[in-house]
N, C-alpha and C positions, 0 to 999 in steps of 0.2 A: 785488540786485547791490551790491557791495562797493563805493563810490568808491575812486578810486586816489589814491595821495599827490598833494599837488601838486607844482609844480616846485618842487626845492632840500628837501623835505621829507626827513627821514634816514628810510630803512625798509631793514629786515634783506633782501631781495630785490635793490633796487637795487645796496646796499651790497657787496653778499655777491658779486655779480657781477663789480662794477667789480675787487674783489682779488683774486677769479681770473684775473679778463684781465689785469689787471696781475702777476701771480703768471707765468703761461705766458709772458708777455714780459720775463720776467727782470728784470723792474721791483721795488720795494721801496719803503717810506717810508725818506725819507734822514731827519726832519727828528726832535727828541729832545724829548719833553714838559718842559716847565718848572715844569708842575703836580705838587703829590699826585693823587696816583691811590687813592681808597677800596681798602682790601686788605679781602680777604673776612677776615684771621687781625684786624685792627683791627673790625670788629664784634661776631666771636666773642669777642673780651679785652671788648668794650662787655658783652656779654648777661653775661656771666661775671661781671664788675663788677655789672648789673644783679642780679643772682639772688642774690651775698654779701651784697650792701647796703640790701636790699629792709629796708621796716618790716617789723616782726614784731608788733609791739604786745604787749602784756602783760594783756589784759584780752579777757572773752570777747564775743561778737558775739550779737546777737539780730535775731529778724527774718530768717532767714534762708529761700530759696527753693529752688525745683528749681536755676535756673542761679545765685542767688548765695547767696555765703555771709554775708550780711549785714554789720550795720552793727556798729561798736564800742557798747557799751554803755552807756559815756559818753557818746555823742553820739547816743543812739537819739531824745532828741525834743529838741525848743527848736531854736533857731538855731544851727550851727555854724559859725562859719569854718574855712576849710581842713582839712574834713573827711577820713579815712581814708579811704572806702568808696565805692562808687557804688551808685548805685540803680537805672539800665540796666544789663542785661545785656550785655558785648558779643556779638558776634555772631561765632559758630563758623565759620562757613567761608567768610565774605565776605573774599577775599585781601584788600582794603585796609582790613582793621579796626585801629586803631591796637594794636601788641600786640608782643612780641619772640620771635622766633623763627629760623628755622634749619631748610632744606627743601630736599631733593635732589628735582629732579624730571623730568625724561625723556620726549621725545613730539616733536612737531613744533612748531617755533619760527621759521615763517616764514625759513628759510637763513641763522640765526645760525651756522650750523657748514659748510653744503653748501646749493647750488641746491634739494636738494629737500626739505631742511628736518625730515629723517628720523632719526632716532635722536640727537637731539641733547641733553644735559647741559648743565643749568645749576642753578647753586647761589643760592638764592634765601633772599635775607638779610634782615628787620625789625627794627627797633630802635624801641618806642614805649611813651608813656606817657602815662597819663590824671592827671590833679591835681586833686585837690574845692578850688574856692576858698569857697565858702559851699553849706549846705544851710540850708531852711529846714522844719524836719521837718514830720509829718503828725500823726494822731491815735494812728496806729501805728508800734510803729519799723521800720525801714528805709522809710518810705513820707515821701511829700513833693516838693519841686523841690528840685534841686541845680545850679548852675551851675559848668560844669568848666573846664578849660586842657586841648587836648593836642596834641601834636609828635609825630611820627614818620619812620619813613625807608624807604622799600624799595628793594633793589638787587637786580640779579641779575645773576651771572656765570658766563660762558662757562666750563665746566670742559673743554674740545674744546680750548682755546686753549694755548699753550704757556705762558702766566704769568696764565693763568687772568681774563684781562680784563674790569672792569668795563662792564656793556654800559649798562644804564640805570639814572639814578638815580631814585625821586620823594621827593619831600620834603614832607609835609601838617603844618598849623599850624591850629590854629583851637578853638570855644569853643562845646561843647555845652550846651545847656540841660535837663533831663531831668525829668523827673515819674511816679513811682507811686503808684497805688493798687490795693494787694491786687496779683491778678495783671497787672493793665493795667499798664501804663510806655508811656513815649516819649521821643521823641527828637528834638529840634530843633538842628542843628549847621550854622553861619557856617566856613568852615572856605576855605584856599587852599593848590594845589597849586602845585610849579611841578616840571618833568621835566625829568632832563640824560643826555644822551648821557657812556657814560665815557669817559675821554682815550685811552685805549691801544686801545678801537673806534675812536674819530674818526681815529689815526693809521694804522688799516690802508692807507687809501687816500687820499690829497689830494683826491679829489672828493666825500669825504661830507663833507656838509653839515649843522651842528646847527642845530635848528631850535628858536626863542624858543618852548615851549610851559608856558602856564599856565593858571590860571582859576581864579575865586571861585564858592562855590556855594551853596546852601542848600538843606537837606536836611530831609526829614520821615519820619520812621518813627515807625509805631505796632503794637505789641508784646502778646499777649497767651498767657499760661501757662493750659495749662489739663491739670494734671496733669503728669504726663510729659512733655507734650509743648510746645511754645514755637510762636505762628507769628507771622511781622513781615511787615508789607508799608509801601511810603510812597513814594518819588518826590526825586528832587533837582531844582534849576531852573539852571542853568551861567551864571554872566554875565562879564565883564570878562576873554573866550576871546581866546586865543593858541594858534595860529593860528585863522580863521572855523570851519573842516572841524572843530571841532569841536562835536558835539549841542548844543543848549542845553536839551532834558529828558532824565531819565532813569527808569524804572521800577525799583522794587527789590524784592524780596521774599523768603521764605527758611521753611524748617519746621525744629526741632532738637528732636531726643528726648536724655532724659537720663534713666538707668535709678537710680530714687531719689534721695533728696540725696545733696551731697558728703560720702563717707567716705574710707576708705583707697582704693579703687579702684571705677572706677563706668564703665560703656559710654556712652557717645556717640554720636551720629552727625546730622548737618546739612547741609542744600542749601540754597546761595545762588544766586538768579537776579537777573539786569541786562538790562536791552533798551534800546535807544535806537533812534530814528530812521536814525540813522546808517547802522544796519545793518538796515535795510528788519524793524525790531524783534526779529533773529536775537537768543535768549535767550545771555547767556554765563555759563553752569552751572558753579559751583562744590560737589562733594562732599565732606564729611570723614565720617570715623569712626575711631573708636580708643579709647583708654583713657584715661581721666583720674587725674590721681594726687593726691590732698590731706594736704598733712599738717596735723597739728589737733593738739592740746594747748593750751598755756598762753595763747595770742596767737592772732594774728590765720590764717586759715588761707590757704598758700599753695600754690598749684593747679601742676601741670604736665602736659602732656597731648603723648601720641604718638599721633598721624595718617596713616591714608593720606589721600592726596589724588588727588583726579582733577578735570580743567577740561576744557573745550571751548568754543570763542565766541571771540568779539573779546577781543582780551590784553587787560589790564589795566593791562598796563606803559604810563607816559606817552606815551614816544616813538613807541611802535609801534600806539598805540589802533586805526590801522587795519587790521590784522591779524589774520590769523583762527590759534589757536594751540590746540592738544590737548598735554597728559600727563596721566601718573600718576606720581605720587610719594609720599614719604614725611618728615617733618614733627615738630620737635619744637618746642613754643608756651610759653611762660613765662608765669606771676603776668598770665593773662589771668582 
């Protein structure tokens, strides 16, 4: 069984009702945000900027895997600072993998649109990026520890709404530490979220309420390719939670096939799973599959991939963590 919000907590159910009743009684917000409001065409201009500006590098890459495309060749051994490359994998279909993207996706969203939370549209937007601050190579290239920097953003909005309203924001910051050998990698990441409610939902109704949600975490994933195919499993620990309601462990785990290395185009497909306590361990399954696209020549090679998507489980989205949400969608992912 599901806990329910606590008191003053924002959940799309509450929410969603109080602005119909107030909606049937002729009621309205009087009052006029003072804020920016994230616009979904201001992220699309961010990815856009991302994908012109990206490095290309001038030199070829060695060391390269099923899921990457290795390392620069200049910096395949010794000590690098502020290296190009990583050397985890990220991961294919875990919705909050730092990474930039652009996803329409469709299904039930706890009564962000309607009481019964049915056929509802939302436009679901990432903007993120990883930074090698120092590698220290291995005996082989692309293999060694790297410790990284990375930032990211996920929003999603209401495309039901007449100006298309930001519903929720999360915002993750933090500094993984990673290690390969051969097919083995891992993953150690310090990392903090914090989740906002957008302004033009909080003004539907004067009785929603945002609610302080954050937390620091630490995270352990362990990684292992074995041909085609990729499988990770590892666990997070949640401390310095805003509000209590939320888990303080988590499970994670995941399998992704990739049809050969990266060329011009190549199949894909990957399932990400989460369980917490929270939800009496109910897994929240995320699917991808689709096409991956690489272009390669002179420099460094830069990937783009088209996705269906399908989830089921507890959202993922900060504000609503305690919500159970289904779709299918479809998904375009950047220089992941």
């Amino acid at each position: 069984m599901i806990k329910k919000p606590p008191v003053g907590y924002a959940c799309h159910s509450c929410s969603l009702r109080q602005v119909e009743h107030g909606r049937s009684a002729g009621q309205g917000p009087t009052r006029r945000s003072t804020t920016h409001r994230l616009g979904p065409h201001n992220l699309i201009v961010a990815m856009i900027a991302i994908a012109m500006f990206a490095r290309s590098g001038q030199t070829q890459t060695v060391g390269a895997t099923r899921c990457s495309s290795g390392v620069h060749e200049a910096e395949a051994t010794g000590t690098v600072l502020f290296p190009q490359d990583h050397i985890f994998c990220p991961l294919l279909a875990d919705p909050k993998e730092p990474r930039t993207f652009l996803s329409y996706q469709r299904g039930e969203f706890g009564t962000v649109a309607d009481p019964s939370g049915r056929d509802t549209n939302i436009g679901s937007i990432g903007v993120g990026d990883t930074v090698g601050l120092v590698r220290w190579g291995g005996t082989r290239p692309g293999e060694g520890v790297q410790l990284d920097a990375f930032g990211s953003i996920f929003a999603q909005f209401d495309l039901d709404a007449p100006s298309t309203d930001l519903i929720n924001a999360d915002y993750l910051v933090g500094f993984p530490l990673t290690v390969r050998r051969k097919g083995f990698s891992a993953r150690i990441r310090v990392y903090h979220q914090s989740s906002h409610l957008g302004d033009e939902f909080l003004l539907r109704d004067q009785k929603i309420q945002r609610e302080n949600l954050s937390f620091e975490s630490v995270e352990l994933l362990l990684s292992q390719e074995i041909g085609p195919l990729r499988v990770y499993a590892g666990g997070e620990d949640l401390f310095r939670r805003e509000p209590d309601a939320l888990a303080p462990q988590l499970v994670h785990g995941g399998l992704e096939f990739r049809q050969g290395r990266a060329g011009p185009w190549r199949f894909v497909a990957a399932a990400d799973v989460k369980a917490t306590r929270q939800h009496d361990w109910s897994p929240a399954t995320s699917v991808r599959t689709g096409l991956e696209v690489t272009r390669s020549g002179g420099g460094h090679p830069a990937q783009a991939a088209l996705m269906l998507e399908l989830y089921k489980g507890p959202s993922p989205y900060g504000q609503f963590f305690q919500d159970d949400i289904k779709y299918i969608g479809i998904g375009l992912h950047l220089g992941f």
